[in-house]
Residue frames relative to the residue before (quaternion, step in Angstrom):
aa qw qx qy qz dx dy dz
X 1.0000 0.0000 0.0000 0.0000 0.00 0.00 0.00
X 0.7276 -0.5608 0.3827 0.0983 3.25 -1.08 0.73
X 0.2640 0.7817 -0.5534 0.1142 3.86 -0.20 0.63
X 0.8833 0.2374 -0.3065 0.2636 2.43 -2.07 0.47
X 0.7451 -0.4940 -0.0420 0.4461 3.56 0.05 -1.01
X 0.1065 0.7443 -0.4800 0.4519 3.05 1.30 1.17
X 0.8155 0.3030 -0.2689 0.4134 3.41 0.88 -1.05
X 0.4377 0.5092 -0.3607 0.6473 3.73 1.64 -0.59
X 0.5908 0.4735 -0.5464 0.3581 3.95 0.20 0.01
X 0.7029 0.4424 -0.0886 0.5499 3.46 0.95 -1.56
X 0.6481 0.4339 -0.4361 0.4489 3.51 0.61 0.40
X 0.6578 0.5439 -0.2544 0.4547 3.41 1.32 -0.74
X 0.4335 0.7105 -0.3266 0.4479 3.08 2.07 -1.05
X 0.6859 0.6126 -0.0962 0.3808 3.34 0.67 -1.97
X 0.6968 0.4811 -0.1353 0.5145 3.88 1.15 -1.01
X 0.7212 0.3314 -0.2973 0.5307 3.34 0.97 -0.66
X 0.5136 0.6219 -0.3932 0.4415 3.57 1.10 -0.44
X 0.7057 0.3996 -0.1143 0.5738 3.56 0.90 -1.21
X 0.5736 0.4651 -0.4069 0.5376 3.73 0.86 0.06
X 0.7322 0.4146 -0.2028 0.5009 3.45 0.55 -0.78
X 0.6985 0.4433 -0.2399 0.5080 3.47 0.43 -0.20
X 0.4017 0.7008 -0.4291 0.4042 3.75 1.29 -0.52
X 0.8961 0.2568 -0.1416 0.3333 3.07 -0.63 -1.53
X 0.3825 0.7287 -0.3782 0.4237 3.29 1.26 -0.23
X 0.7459 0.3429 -0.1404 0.5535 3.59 0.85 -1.47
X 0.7376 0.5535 -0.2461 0.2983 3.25 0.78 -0.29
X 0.7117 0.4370 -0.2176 0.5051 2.64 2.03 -0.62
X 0.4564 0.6776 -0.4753 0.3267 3.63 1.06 0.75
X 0.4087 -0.7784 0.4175 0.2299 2.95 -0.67 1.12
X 0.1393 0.8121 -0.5618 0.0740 3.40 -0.74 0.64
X 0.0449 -0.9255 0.3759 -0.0155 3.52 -0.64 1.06
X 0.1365 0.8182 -0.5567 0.0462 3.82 1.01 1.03
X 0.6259 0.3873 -0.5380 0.4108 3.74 0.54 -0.40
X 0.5740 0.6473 -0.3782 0.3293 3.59 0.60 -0.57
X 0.6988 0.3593 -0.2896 0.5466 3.64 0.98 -0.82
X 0.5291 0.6042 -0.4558 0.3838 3.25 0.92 -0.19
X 0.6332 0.3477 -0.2876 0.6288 3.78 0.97 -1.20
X 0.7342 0.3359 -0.5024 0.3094 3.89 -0.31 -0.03
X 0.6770 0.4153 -0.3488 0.4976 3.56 1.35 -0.06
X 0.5206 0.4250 -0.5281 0.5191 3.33 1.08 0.59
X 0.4860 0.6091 -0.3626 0.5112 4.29 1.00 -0.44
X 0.8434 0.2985 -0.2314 0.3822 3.37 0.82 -1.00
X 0.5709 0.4312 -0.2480 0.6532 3.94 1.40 -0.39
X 0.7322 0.4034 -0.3773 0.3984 4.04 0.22 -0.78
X 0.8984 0.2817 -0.0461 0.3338 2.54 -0.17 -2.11
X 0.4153 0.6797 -0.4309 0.4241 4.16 1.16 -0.76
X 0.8089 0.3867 -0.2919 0.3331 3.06 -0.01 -1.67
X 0.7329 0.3747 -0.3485 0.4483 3.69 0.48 -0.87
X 0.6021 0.3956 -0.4605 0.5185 4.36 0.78 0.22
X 0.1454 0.6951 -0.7025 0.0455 3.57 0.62 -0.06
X 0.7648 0.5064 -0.2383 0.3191 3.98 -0.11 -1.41
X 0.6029 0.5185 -0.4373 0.4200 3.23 1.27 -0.48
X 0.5230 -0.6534 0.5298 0.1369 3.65 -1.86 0.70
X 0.2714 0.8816 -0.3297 0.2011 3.24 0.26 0.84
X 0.1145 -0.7171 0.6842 -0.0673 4.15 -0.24 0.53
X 0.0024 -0.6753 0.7291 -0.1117 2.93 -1.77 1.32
X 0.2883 -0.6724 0.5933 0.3357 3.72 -0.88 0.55
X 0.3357 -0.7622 0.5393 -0.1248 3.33 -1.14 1.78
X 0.1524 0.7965 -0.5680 -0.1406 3.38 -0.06 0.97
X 0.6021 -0.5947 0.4331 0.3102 3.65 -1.30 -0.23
X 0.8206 -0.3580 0.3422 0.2853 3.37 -1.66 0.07
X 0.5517 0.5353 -0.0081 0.6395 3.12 1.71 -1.56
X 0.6720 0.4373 -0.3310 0.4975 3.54 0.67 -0.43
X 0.5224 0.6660 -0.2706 0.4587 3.51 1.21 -1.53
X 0.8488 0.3088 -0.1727 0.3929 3.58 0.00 -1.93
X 0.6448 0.5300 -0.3177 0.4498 3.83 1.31 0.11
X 0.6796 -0.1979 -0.0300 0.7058 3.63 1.59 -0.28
X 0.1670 -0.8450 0.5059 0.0458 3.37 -0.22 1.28
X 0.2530 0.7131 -0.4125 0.5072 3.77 1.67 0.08
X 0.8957 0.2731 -0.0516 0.3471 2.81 -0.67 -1.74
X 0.4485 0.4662 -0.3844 0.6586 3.88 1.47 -0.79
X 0.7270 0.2432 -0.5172 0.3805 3.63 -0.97 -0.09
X 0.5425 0.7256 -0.3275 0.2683 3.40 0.86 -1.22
X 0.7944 0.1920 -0.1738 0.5494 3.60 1.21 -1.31
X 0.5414 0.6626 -0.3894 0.3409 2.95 0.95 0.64
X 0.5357 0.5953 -0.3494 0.4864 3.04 1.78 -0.14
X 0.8017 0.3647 -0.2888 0.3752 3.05 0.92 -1.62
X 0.5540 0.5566 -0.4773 0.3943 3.67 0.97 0.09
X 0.5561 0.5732 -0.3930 0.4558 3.77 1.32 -0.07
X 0.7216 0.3430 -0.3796 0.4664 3.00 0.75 -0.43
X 0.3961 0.5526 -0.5764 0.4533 4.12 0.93 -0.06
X 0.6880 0.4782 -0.3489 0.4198 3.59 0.77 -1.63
X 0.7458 0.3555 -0.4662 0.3163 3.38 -0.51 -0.71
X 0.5998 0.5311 -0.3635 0.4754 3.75 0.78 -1.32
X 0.4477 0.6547 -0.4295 0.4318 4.10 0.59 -0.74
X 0.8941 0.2275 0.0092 0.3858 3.25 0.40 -2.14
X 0.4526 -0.7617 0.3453 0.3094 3.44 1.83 0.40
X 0.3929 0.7606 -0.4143 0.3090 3.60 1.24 0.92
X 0.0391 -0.8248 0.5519 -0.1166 2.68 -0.75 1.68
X 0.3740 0.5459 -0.6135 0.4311 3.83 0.71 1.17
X 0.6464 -0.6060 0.4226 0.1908 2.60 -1.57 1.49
X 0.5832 0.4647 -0.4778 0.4644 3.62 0.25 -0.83
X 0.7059 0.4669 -0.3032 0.4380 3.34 0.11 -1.55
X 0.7356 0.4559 -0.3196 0.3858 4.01 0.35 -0.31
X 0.7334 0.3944 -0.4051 0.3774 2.80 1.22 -0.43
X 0.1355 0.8772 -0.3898 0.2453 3.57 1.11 0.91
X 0.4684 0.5623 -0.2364 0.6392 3.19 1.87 -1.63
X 0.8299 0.2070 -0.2066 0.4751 3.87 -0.62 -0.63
X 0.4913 0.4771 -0.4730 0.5543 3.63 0.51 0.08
X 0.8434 0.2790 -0.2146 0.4060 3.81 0.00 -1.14
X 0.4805 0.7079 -0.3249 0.4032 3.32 1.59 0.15
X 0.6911 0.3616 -0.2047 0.5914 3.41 0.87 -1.72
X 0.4716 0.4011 -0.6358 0.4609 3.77 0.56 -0.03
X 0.6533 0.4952 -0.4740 0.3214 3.33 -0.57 -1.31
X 0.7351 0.3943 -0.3514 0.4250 3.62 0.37 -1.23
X 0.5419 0.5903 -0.4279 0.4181 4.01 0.82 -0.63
X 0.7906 0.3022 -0.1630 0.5070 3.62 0.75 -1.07
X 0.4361 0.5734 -0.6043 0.3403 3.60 0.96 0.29
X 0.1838 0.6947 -0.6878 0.1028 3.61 -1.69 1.06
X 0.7516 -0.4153 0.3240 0.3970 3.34 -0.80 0.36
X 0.1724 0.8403 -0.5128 0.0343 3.42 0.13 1.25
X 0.0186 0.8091 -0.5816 -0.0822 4.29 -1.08 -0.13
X 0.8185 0.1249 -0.3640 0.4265 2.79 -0.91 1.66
X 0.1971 0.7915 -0.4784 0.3253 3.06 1.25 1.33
X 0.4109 -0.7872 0.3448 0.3044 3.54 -0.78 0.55
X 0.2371 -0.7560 0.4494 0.4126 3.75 0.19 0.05
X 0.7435 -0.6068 0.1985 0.1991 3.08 -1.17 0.78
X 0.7305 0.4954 -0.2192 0.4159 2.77 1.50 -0.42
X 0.3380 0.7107 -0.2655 0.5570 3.33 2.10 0.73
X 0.6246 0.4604 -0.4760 0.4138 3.56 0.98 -0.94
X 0.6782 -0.4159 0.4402 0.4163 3.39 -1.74 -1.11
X 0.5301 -0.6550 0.4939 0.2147 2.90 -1.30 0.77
X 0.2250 0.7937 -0.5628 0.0513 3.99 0.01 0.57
X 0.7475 -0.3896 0.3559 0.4034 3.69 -1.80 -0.19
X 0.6559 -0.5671 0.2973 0.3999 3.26 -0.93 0.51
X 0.4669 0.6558 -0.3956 0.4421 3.74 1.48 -0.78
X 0.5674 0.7598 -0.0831 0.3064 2.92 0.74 -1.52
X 0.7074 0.4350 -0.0439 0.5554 3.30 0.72 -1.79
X 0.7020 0.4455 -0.2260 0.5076 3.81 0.98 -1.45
X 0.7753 0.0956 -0.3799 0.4954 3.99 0.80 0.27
X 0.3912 0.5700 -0.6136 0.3816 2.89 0.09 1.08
X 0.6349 0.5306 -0.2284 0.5129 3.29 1.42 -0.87
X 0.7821 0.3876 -0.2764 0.4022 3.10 0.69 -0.73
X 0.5787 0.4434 -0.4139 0.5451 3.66 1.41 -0.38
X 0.5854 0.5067 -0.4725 0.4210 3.89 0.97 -0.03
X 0.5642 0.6371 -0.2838 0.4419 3.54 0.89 -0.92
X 0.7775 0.3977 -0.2106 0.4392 3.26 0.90 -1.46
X 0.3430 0.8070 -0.3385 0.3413 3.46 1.62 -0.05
X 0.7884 0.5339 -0.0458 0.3020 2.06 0.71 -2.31
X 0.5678 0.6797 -0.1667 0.4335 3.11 1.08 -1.41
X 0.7557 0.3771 -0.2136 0.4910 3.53 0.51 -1.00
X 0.7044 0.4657 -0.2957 0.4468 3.28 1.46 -0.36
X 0.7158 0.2533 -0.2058 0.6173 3.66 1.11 -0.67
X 0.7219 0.5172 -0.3709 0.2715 4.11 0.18 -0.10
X 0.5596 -0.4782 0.5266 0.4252 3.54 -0.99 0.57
X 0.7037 -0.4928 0.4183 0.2949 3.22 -1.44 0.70
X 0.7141 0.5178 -0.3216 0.3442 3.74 0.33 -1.25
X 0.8248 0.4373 -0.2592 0.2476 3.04 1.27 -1.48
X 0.2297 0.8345 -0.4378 0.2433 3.93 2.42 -0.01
């Protein structure tokens, strides 16, 4: 066994290993509670606003895997147009806005020739919620441990 400072070497050894390696894991995006709430948006809550008039700028999958930053990015802020739109106010479901936020920020990186959001198409809110959710599921298959797909 180790003493003295041999052993305060290999503990410090042991801390910086785990310091460095942290945020790494931490910073992978990964979003199953999230598809849960957009597949509860898309079966719950859609069907019963059907009447309501609404447009959202909608990027794509294809948009996602070329600058996935800036795609998640308008995808929050069009969640939050959505949710206000549909006057949702359950917490889970709100917390959708800051959920699709700190992604965005995980996948911000230095991107160019990204579209701005307000360039994409305009589609129906249904519309808008799979796209998200086949982006999510993208996403997922790209940044998540296997178990958690």
């Amino acid at each position: 066994m180790p003493r003295g400072r041999q052993a305060l070497a290999s503990v410090c050894l042991c801390l910086v290993c785990l310091i460095v390696l942290m945020p790494q894991l931490a910073a992978r995006p990964c979003a199953q509670d999230t598809i849960k709430k957009v597949q509860h948006l898309i079966n719950v809550e859609a069907p019963k606003l059907k009447g309501l008039n609404c447009s959202l700028y909608t990027p794509t999958v294809d948009h996602y895997k070329k600058c996935p930053g800036a795609t998640m990015k308008c995808f929050a802020g069009e969640m939050i147009v959505l949710l206000d739109e549909w006057e949702i106010t359950e917490a889970h479901l709100t917390k959708l806005k800051t959920t699709l936020t700190r992604l965005a920020e995980q996948l911000n990186t230095t991107e160019s020739g990204c579209i701005q959001c307000e360039l994409f198409e305009v589609e129906a809110p249904e519309t808008f919620l799979r796209n998200l959710l086949k982006t999510l599921h993208e996403m997922n298959t790209v940044h998540c441990p296997k178990k958690t797909r």
